[in-house]
C-alpha positions in Angstrom: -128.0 -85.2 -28.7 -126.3 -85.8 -25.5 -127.7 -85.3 -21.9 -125.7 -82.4 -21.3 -126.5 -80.4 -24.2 -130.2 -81.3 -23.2 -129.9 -80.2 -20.0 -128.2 -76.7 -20.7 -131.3 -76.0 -23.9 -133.8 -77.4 -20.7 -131.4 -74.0 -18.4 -132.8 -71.6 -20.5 -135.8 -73.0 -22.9 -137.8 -70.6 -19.6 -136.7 -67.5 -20.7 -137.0 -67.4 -24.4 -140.5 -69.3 -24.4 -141.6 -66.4 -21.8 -140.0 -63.7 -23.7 -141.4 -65.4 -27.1 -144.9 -65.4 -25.4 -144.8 -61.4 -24.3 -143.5 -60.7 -27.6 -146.1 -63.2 -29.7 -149.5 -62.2 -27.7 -148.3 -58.4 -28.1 -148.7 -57.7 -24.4 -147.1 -54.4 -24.8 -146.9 -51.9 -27.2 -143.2 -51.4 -29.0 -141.3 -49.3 -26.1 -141.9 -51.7 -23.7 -140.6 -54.9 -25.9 -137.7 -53.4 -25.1 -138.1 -52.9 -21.5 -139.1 -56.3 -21.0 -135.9 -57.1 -23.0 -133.2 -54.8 -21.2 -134.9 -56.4 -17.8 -134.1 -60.2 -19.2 -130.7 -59.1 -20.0 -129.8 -57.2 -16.7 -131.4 -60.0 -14.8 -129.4 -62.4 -16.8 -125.6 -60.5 -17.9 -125.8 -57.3 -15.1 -127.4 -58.4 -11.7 -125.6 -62.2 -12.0 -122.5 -60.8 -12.7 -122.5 -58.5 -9.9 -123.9 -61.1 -7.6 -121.4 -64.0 -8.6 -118.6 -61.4 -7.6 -120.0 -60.3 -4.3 -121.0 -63.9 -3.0 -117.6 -65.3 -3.9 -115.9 -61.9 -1.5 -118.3 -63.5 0.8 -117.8 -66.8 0.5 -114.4 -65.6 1.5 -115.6 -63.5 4.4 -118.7 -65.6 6.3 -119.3 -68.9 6.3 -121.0 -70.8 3.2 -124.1 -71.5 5.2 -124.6 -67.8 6.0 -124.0 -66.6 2.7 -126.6 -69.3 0.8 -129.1 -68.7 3.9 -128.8 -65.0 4.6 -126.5 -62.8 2.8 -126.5 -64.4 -1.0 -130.4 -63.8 -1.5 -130.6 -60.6 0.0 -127.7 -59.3 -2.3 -129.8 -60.8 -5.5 -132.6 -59.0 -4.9 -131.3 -56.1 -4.4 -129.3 -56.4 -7.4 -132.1 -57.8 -9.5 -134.4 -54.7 -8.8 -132.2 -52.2 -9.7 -133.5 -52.1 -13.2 -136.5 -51.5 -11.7 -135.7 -48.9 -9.1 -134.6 -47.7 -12.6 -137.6 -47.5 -14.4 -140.0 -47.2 -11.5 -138.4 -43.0 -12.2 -139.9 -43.3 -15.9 -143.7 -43.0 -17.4 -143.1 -46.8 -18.7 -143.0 -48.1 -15.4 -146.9 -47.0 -14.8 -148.8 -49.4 -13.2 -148.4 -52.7 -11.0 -148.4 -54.9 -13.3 -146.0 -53.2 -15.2 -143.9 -53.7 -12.2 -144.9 -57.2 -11.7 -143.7 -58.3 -15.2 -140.9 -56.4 -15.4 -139.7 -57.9 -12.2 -140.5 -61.4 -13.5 -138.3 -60.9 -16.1 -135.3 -59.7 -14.1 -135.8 -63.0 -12.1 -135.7 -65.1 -15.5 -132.9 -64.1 -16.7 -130.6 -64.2 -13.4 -132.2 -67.6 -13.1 -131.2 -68.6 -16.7 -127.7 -67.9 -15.8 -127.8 -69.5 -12.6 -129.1 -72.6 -14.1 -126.3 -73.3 -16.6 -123.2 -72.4 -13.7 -125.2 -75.5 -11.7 -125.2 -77.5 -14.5 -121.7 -76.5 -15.5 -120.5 -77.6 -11.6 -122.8 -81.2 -11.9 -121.9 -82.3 -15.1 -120.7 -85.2 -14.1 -123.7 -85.9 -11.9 -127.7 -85.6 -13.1 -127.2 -82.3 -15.0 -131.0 -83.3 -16.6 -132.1 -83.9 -13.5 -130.7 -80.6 -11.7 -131.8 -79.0 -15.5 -135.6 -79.8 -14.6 -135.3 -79.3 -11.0 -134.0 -76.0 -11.0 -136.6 -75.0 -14.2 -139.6 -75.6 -11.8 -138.2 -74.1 -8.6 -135.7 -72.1 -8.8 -136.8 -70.3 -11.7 -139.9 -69.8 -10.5 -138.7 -68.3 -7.1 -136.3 -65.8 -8.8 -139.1 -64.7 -10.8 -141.6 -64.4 -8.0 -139.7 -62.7 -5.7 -138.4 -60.2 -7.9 -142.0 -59.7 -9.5 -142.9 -59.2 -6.0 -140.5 -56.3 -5.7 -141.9 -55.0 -9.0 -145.1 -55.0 -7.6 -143.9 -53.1 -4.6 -142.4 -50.4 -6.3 -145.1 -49.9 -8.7 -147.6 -49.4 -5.9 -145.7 -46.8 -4.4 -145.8 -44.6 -6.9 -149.2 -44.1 -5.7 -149.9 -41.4 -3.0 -150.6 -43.6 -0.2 -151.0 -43.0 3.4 -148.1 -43.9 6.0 -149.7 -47.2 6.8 -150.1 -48.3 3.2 -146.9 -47.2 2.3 -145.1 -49.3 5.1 -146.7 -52.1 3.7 -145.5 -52.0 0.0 -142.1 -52.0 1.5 -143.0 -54.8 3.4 -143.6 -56.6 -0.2 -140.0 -55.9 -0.9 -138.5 -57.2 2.4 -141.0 -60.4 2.3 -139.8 -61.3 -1.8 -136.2 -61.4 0.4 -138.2 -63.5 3.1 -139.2 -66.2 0.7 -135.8 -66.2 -1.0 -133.8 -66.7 2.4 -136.8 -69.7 3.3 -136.3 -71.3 -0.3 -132.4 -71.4 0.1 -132.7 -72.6 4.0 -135.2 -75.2 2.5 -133.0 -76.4 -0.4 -130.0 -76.9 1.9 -131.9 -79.2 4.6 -133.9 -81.2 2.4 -133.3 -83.7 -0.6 -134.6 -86.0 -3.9 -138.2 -85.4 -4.5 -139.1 -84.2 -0.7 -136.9 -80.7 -2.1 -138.4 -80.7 -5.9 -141.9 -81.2 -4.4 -141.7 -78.4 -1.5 -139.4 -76.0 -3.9 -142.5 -76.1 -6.6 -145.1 -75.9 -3.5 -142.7 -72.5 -2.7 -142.6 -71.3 -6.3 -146.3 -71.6 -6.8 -147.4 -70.0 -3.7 -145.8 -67.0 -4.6 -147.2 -67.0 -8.0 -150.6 -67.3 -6.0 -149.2 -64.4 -4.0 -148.8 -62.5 -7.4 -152.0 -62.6 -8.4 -153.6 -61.6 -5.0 -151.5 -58.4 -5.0 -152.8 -57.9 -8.6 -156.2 -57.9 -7.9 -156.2 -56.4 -4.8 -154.0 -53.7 -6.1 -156.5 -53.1 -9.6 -159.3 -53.5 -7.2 -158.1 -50.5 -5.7 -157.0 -48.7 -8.9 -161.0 -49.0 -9.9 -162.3 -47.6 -6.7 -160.1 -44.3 -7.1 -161.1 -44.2 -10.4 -165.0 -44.5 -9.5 -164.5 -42.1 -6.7 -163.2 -39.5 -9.0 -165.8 -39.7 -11.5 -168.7 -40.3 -9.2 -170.2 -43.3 -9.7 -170.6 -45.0 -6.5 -174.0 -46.3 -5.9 -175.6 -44.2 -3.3 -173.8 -40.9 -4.7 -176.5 -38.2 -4.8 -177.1 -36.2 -8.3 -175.3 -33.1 -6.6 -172.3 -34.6 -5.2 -172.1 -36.4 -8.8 -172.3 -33.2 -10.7 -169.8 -31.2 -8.4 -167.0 -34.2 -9.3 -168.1 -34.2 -13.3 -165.2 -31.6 -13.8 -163.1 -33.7 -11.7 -163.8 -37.0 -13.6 -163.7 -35.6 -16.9 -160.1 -34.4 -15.9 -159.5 -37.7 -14.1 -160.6 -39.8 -17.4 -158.5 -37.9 -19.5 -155.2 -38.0 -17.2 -155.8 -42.1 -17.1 -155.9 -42.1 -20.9 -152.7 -39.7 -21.5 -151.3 -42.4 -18.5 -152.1 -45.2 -20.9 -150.7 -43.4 -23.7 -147.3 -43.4 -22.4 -147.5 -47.0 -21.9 -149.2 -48.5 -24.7 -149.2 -45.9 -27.2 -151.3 -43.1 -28.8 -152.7 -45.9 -31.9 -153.9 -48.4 -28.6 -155.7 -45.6 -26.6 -157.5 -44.7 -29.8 -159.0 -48.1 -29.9 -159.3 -48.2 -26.5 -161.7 -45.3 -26.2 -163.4 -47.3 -29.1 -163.5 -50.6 -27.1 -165.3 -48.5 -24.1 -167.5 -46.7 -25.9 -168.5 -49.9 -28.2 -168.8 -51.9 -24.6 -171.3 -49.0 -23.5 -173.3 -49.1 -26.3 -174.2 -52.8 -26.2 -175.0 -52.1 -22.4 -177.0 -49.2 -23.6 -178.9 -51.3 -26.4 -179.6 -54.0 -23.8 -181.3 -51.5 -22.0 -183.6 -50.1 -24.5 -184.8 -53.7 -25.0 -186.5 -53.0 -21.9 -188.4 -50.1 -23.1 -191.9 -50.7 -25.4 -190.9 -49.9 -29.2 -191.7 -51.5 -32.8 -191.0 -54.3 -33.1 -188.5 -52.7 -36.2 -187.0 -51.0 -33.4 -185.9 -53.8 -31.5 -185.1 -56.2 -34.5 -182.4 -53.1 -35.6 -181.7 -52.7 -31.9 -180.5 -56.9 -32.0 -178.7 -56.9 -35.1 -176.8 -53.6 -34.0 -176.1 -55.4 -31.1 -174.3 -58.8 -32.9 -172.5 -56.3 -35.1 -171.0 -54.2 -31.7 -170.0 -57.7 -30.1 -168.0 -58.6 -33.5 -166.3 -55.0 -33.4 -165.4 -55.7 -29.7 -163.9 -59.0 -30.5 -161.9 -56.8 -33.1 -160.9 -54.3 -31.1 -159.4 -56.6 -27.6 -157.7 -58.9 -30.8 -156.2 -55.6 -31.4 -155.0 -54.6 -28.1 -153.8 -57.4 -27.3 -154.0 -59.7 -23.9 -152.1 -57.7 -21.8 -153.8 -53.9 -22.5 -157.8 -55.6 -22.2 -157.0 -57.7 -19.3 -156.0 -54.3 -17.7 -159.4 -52.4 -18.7 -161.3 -55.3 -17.7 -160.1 -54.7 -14.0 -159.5 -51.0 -14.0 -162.9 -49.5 -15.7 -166.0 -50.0 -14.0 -168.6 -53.0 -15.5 -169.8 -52.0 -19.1 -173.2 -52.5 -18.5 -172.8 -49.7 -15.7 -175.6 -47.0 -16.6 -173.6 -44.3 -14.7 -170.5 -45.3 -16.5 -172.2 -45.5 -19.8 -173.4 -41.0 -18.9 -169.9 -40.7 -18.2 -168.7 -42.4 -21.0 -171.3 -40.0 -23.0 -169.9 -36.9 -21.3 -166.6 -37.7 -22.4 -167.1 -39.1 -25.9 -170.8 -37.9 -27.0 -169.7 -38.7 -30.5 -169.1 -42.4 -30.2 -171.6 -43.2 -26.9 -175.4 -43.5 -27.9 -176.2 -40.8 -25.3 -179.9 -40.4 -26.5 -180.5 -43.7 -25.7 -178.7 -43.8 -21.9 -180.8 -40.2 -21.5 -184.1 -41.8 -22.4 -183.7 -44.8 -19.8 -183.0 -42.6 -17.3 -185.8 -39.8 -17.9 -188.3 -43.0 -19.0 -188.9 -40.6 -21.7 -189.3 -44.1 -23.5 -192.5 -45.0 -22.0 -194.9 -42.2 -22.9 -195.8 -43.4 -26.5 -197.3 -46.9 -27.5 -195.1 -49.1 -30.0 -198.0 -48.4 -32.3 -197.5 -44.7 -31.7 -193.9 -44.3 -32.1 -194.8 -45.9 -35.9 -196.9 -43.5 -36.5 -194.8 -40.8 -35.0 -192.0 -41.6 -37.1 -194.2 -42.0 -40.6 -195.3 -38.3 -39.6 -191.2 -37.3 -39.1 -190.5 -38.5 -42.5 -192.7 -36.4 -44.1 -190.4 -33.9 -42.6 -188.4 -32.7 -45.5 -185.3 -32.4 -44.1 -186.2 -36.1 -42.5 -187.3 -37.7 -45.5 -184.1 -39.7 -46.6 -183.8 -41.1 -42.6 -184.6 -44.4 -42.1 -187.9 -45.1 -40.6 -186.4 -47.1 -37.5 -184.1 -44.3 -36.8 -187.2 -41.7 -36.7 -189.0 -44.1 -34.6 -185.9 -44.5 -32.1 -186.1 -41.1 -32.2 -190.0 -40.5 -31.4 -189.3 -41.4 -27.9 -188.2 -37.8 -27.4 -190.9 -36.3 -28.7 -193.3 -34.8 -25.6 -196.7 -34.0 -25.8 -197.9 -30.4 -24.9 -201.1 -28.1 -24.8 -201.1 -24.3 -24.9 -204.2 -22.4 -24.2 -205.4 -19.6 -26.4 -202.9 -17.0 -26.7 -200.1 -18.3 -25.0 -196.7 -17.7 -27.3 -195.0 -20.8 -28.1 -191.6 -18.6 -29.3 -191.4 -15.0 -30.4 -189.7 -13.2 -33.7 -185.6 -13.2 -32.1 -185.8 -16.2 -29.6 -183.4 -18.9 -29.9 -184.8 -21.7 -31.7 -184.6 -24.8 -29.4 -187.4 -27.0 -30.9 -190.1 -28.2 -33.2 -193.6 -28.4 -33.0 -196.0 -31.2 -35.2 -199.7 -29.7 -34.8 -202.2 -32.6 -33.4 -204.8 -30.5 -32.7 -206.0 -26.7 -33.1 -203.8 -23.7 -34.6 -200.7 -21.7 -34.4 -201.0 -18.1 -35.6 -197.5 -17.1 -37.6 -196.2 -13.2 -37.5 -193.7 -10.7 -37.4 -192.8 -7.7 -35.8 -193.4 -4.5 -37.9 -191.8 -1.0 -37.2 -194.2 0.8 -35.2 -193.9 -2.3 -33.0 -197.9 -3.9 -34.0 -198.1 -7.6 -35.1 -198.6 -8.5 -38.6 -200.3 -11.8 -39.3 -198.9 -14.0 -41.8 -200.7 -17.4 -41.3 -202.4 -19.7 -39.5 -200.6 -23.8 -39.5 -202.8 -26.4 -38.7 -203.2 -30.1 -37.8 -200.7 -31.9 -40.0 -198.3 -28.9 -40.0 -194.9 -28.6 -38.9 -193.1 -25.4 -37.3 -189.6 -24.7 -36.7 -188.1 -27.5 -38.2 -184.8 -25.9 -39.5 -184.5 -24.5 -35.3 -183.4 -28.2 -34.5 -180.7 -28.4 -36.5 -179.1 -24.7 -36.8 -180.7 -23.1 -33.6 -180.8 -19.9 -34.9 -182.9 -16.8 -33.6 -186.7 -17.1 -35.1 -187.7 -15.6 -37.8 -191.5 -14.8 -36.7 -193.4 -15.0 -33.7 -195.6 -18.5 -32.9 -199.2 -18.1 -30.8 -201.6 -20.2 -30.1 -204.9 -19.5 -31.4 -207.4 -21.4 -29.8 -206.8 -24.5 -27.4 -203.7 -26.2 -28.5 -201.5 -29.6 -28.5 -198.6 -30.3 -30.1 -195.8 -32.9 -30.1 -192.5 -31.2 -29.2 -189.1 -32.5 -30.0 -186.2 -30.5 -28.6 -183.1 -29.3 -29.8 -180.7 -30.7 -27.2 -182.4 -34.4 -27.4 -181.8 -34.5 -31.5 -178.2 -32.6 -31.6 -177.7 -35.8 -29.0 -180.0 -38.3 -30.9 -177.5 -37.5 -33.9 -174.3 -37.0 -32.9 -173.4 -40.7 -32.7 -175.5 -42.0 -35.5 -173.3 -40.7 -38.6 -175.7 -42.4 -41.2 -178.8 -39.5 -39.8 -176.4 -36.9 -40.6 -175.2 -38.0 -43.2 -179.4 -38.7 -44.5 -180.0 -34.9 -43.5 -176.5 -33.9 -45.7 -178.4 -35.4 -48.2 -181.1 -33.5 -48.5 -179.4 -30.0 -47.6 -176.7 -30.5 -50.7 -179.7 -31.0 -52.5 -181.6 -27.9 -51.9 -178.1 -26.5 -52.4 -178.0 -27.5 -55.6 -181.2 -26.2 -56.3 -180.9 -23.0 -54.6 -177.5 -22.6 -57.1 -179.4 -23.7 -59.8 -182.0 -21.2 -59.1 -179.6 -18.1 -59.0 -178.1 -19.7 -62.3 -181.4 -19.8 -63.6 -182.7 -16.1 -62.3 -179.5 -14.7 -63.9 -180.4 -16.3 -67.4 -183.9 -15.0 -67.9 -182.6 -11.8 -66.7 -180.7 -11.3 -69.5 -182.9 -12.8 -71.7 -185.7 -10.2 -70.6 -183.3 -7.5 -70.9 -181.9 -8.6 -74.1 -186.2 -8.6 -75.0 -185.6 -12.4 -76.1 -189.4 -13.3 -74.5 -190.0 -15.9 -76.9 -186.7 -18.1 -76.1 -187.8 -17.3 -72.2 -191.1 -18.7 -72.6 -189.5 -21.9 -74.7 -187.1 -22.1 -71.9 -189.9 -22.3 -69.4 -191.3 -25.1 -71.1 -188.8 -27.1 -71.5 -187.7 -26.3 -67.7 -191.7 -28.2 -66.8 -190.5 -31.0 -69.3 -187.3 -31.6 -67.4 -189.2 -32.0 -63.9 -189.8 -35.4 -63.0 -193.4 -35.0 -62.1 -193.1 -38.1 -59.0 -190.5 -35.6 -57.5 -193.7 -33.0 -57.5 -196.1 -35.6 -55.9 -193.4 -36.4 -53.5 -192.7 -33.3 -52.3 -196.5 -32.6 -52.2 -197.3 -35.6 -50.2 -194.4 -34.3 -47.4 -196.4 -31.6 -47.5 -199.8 -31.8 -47.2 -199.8 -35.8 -46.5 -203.7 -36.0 -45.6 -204.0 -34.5 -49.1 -204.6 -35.7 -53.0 -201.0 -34.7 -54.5 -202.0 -32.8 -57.5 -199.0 -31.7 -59.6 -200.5 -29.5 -62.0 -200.8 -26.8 -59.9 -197.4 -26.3 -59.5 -197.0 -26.9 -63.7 -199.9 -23.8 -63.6 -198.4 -22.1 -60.8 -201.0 -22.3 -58.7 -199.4 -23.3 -56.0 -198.2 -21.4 -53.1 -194.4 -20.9 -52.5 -193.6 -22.3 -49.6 -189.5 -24.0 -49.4 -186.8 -24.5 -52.1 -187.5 -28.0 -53.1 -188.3 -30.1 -56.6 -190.7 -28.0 -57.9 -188.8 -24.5 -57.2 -187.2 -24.2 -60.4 -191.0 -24.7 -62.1 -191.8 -22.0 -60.0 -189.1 -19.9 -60.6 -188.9 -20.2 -65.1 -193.1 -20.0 -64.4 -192.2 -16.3 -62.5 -190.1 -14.7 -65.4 -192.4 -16.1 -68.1 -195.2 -14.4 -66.9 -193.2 -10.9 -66.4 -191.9 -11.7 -69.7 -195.1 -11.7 -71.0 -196.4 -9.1 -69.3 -193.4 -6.7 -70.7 -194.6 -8.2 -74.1 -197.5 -7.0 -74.0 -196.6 -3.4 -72.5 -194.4 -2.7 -74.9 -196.6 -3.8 -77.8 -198.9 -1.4 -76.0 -196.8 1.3 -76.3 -195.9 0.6 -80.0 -199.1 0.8 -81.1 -199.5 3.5 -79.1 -196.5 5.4 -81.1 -198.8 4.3 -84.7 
């Protein structure tokens, strides 16, 4: 290979390794591959072609010394941005980094070009040389300067005041500034005194890149801070009068990202947030007393969260988490995590932010919450949740004591919470025509009331009153509908059990509609045979199960439901026993009447 041919791959190895690198670490989503592309190509085909024209009119016009001092760079940068006074009219062009890039690119490309007419002039002379010169300092200016344009023009699409506005077009005027003091510099100086101050040049404004950048993100996060309310020092009432504001604020920033990287990457980038909040969230609660359980699942839910976040920035890419990094506030925020909550209650543990903040969390013992979750289980719409998810959730439950007489709901309320009986009694009834009270029962320690309000919150069915002194552990609606709503393996525990008394409610119509028939058809015999083999079928551990949830300071004995002994209280296990028991015992009784009357008729 000869030196010339080295020198001209050297010219533009720059551009395609920078526009292989955009394109291979997926900085951008597909629209703007081809932004970044029809900037490397105007850079390199449409602003150098204009600019060769015009300089050589000039060349004919001024002197060569004003035109490679004064006139020539001015021209090029002008020309270079007008891709991006271009976009900088389109959703693409966003943000200033955006412009930044973009920019770069433009100054690659005219660079490229540039490179091979030098070498194309010096071939007889050091075209390697001039190759490697130009690659680390005239490339490097072109592309700064023109990224500092970018950058410019990206920040004043912001509203800004006067002041601040003067001074992003001062960014445009100073990327002409340090083109004008590079060509001034190349012309008076030679050998390694110009390669070394031309790469001193080119760096610097690299640094000066990255200042803008951060100062400019820097900025971005404070307006987006400000417009949710989470500054530190922010009282509760100023933050809740903005919580419309910043709902509205989150969900214009996310249909802004949209545009740019694309509705799949916003998806995952609510994901990323939300996962980021939760491990700040879980952090948290290690803080609070709890089972040991508790903060062994706590850890290991923790490890699995930091593998899905590693997932998650793999998927977005360099470019879209280096821009969350520095435009949301710090995941382990607590403000930023409610917010987060507020925003997406489905995928933020919001239960868990709540309880740090209301120290709900410190009211019960370790050993308390155990027991407090062995009593939930016995729960039967809470028997198939885990243990350590009942004792998470213990640390909403709040003690309270009634006095004698004092209603705890009445027959129409809305039902907004249960009650587990510690000590004394609750006195159960319903309203009757003439308007009077009719007692129904009395629930005790051990007893649960108004489990079903948590889940559907529907109007009570009876009236609850204390009778005698009172104290009971209350869990409220609003703290499990948000205990729940981001831990899809509770719901789908409770689903569970609800398809199952589905089934047996269906089962049970099934069943009432056959031994109607049979009754009807006077087939007693066959109902009674069908009764028996209905106790056969039972498994008789579902019995003592469902007796033990029940009544769980109590010997489970299932032969009174086989006898029917047993009070019918819930569709569960033993209901269809109950049920076949029901129409045996009518069949028998019509039996017997009618063999009454027959011998009656003899």
């Amino acid at each position: 290979m000869s030196i010339e041919v080295l020198a001209y791959i050297i010219a533009i190895a720059i551009p395609i390794f920078y526009t292989y690198i955009i394109f291979s670490l997926d900085f951008f989503g597909t629209t703007k591959r081809r932004i970044v592309l029809v900037c490397l190509l105007w850079g390199a085909l449409g602003a150098y072609t204009l600019a060769y024209g015009l300089n050589t009119l000039m060349f004919s016009i001024l002197s060569a010394g004003l035109v490679v001092g004064l006139t020539a760079p001015i021209l090029e940068e002008i020309l270079k941005s007008l891709v991006l006074v271009y976009y900088v009219q389109r959703p693409e062009f966003r943000y200033i980094v955006d412009g930044a890039i973009y920019g770069f690119t433009a100054g690659i490309g005219f660079a490229a070009i540039e490179n091979i007419q030098y070498i194309n002039n010096d071939l007889a002379g050091g075209a390697l040389t001039l190759a490697v010169s130009r690659v680390l300092s005239t490339n490097l200016m072109h592309a700064t300067a023109s990224a500092i344009v970018g950058l410019s023009l990206g920040a004043l699409r912001r509203v800004r005041t006067p002041m601040r506005r003067a001074f992003d077009l001062a960014g445009i005027f100073g990327a002409m500034l340090i083109h004008i003091i590079f060509n001034n510099i190349v012309q008076e100086l030679e050998g390694p005194v110009l390669l070394l101050v031309a790469i001193v040049l080119g760096v610097s404004g690299g640094v000066i890149i990255g200042v803008l950048i951060n100062q400019e993100l820097k900025e971005e996060k404070e307006r987006f801070s400000e417009a949710l309310g989470l500054h530190v020092g922010v009282s509760t009432g100023e933050r809740e009068a903005v919580q419309n504001v910043g709902s509205a604020a989150m969900e214009e920033i996310f249909k802004e990202m949209e545009h740019s990287f694309g509705g799949d990457k916003v998806i995952l980038i609510r994901r990323l947030l939300a996962t980021q909040a939760n491990i700040g969230i879980l952090r948290n609660n290690l803080k609070a007393p709890a089972p040991q359980r508790l903060y062994d699942a706590w850890e290991k839910e923790i490890e699995e969260l930091k593998q899905e976040v590693e997932m998650l920035r793999k998927k977005l890419g360099v470019y879209v988490t280096s821009y969350m990094n520095n435009i949301f506030p710090e995941p382990s925020d607590p403000l930023w995590h409610e917010e987060l909550g507020r925003f997406d209650p489905t995928l933020v543990h919001t239960f868990d932010s709540f309880m740090r903040v209301s120290e709900l969390a410190h009211s019960f013992t370790p050993e308390q919450l155990d027991a407090l979750a062995e009593r939930l289980h016995h729960i039967d719409i809470m028997n198939d949740i885990d243990l350590t998810d009942l004792a998470n959730l213990s640390r909403a439950i709040v003690v309270r004591e009634f006095n004698d007489g004092h209603v705890l709901f009445r027959e129409g309320d809305i039902g907004d919470a249960m009650y587990l009986i510690e000590e004394g009694e609750i006195d159960i009834s319903i309203n009757q025509q003439d308007g009077a009270q009719k007692h129904l029962k009395y629930l005790g320690p051990g007893k649960v009331v108004g489990e079903f309000a948590v889940l559907d919150g529907e109007k009570r069915s009876a009236t609850g009153t204390a009778h005698g002194n009172l104290k009971v552990l209350e869990l409220n609606r609003q703290m499990f509908l948000m205990f729940i709503q981001s831990r899809p393996r509770v719901i789908f525990a409770m689903l569970k059990v609800l398809a199952y008394k589905a089934r047996v409610t269906t089962r049970s119509v099934e069943d009432s509609i056959q031994y109607a028939r049979l009754i009807a058809d006077g087939k007693y015999e066959e109902l009674r045979a069908l009764a028996a083999q209905t106790r056969a079928a039972i498994d008789v551990r579902d019995i003592q199960k469902h007796m033990v949830q029940q009544n769980s300071d109590e010997e489970a004995d299932p032969g009174l439901l086989l006898t029917g002994d047993a009070e019918p209280t819930d569709i569960n296990a033993t209901t269809p026993i109950k049920l076949c028991q029901t129409f045996a015992t009518v069949a028998t009784n019509l039996e017997v009447h009618e063999k009454g009357l027959m011998g009656g008729d003899n």
